[in-house]
C-alpha positions as CSV (number, residue, x, y, z in Angstrom):
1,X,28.6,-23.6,25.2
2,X,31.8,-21.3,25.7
3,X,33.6,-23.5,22.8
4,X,31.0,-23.2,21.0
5,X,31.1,-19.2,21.1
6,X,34.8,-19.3,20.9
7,X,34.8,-21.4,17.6
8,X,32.0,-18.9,16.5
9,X,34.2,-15.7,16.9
10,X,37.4,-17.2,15.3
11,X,35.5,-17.8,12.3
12,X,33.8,-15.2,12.2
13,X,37.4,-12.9,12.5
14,X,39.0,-15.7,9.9
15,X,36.1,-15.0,7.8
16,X,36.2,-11.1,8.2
17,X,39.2,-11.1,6.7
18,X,38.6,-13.1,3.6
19,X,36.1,-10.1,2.6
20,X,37.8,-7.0,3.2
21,X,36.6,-4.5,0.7
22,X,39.8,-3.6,-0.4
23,X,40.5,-6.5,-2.3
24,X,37.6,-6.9,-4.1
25,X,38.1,-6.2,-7.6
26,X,36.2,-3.3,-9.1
27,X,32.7,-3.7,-9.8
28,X,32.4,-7.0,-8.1
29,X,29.4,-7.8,-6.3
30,X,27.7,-10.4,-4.6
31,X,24.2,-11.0,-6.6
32,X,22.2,-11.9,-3.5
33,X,19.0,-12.4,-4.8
34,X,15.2,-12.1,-3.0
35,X,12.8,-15.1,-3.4
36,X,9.7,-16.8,-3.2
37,X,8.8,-20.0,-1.8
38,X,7.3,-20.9,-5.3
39,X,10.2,-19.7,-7.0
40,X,12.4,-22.4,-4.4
41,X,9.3,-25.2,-5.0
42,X,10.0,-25.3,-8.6
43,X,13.9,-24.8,-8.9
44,X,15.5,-26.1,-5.5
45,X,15.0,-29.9,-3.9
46,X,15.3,-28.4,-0.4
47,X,11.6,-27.1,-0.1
48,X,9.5,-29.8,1.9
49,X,6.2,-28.9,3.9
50,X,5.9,-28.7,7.5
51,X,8.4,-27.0,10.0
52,X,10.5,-24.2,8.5
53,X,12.9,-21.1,9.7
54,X,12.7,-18.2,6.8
55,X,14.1,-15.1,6.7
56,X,13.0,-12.2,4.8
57,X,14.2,-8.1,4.1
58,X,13.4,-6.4,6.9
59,X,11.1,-4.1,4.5
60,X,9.7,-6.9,2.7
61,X,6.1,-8.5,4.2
62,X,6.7,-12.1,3.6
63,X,2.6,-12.6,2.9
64,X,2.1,-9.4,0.5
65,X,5.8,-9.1,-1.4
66,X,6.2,-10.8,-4.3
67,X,10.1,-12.0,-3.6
68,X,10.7,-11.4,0.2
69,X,12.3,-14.1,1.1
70,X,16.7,-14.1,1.8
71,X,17.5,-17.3,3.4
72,X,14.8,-20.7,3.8
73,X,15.4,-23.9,6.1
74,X,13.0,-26.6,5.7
75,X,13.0,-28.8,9.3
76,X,10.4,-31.4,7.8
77,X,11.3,-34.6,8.9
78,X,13.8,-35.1,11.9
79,X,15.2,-38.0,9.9
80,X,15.8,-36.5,6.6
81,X,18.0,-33.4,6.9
82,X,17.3,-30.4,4.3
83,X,20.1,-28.1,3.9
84,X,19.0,-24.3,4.1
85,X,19.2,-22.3,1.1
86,X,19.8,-18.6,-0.2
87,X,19.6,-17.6,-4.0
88,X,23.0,-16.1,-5.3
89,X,22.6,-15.1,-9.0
90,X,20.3,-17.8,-10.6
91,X,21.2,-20.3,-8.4
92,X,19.9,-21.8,-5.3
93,X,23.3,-22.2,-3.0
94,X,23.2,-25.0,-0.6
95,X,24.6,-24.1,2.9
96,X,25.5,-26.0,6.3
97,X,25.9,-24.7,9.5
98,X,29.5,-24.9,11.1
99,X,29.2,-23.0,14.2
100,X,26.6,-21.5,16.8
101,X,26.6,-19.1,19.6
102,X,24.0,-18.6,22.3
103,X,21.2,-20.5,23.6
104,X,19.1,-23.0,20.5
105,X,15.5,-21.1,21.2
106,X,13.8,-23.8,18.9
107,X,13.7,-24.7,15.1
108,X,17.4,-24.9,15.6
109,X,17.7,-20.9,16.1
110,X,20.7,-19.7,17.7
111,X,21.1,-15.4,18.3
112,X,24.5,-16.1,16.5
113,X,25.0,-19.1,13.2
114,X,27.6,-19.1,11.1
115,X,27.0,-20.7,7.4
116,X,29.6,-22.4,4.7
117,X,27.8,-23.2,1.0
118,X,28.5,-26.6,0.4
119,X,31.2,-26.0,-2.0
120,X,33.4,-23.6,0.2
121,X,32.7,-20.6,-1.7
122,X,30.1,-18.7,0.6
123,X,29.6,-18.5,4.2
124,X,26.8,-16.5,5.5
125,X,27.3,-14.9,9.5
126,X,24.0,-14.2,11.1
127,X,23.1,-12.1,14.1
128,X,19.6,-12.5,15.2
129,X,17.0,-11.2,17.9
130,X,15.0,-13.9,19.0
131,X,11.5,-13.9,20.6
132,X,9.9,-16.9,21.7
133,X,6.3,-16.1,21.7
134,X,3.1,-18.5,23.1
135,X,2.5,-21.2,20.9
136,X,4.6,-22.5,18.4
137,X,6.9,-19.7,16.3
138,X,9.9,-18.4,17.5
139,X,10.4,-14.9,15.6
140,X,13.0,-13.4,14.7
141,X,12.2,-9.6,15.5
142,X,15.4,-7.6,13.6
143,X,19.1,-8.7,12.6
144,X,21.6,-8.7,10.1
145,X,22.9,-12.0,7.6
146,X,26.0,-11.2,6.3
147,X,26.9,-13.0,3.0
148,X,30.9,-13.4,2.1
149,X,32.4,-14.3,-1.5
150,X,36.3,-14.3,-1.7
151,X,37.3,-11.2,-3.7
152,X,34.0,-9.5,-3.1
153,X,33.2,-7.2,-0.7
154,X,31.0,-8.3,2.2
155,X,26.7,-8.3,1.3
156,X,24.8,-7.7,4.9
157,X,21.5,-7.4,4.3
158,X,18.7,-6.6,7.9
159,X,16.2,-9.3,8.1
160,X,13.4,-10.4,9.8
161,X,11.7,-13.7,10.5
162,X,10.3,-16.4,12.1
163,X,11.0,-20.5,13.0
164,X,7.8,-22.2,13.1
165,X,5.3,-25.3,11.8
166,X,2.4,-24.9,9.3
């Protein structure tokens, strides 16, 4: 558990500063992008039914808004492993977890996850309040997911959320 936080810190400095504002070039951006869960059905193969942790814009109502959506993990099938997803651009970016801090609270939810894209490109640090309520949803009440590009400044963006089965 205490390695496990350790690791998480160290990255997260290492990663701190690989985004420091000042060397961004000008007028570059990270194009973090909202989404639907249709919009991830037809353009992303990491969408399967069943158990899922989503997090949304904390102003966005993930029922009403067209495009709440910020960051989806489908936890379908124990045996075939989804990687979670956020929408940079046009593109659905692929992620996997490389370190956790605090207690797992269910649907893999830790207070603290760091994320790496696939290719090395992106990593995603996320600091969440977790609720475990009766029944079957953990939810995530308020936090922040910060996204990080080299040569781009830092993207933090306050969610909301919830782990849970349909």
């Amino acid at each position: 558990m205490i390695r496990s936080i350790a690791r998480f810190m160290v990255c997260g400095m290492l990663l701190a500063g690989a985004g420091v504002p000042g060397l961004a070039a000008d007028g570059a951006k990270i194009r973090l992008k909202l989404f639907s869960l249709d919009m991830l059905k037809q353009n992303s193969g990491n969408y399967r039914k069943g158990c899922m942790v989503d997090l949304w814009q904390h102003n966005k109502d993930r029922w009403d808004d067209k495009f709440p959506f910020v960051f989806h993990w489908s936890l379908a099938d124990p045996e075939e492993f989804v990687n979670p997803v956020i929408k940079v651009g046009d593109d659905f970016i692929e992620l996997e977890r490389i370190a956790t801090g605090g207690g797992e609270k269910g649907y893999r939810l830790h207070p603290h996850q760091l994320f790496r894209s696939l290719d090395g490109k992106y990593h995603v640090i996320m600091n969440l309040t977790l609720v475990e309520e009766p029944g079957e949803v953990i939810e995530v009440t308020k936090g922040a997911m910060t996204v990080i590009h080299d040569g781009k400044p830092p993207f933090r963006v306050p969610v909301a959320g919830a782990g849970g089965c349909l």
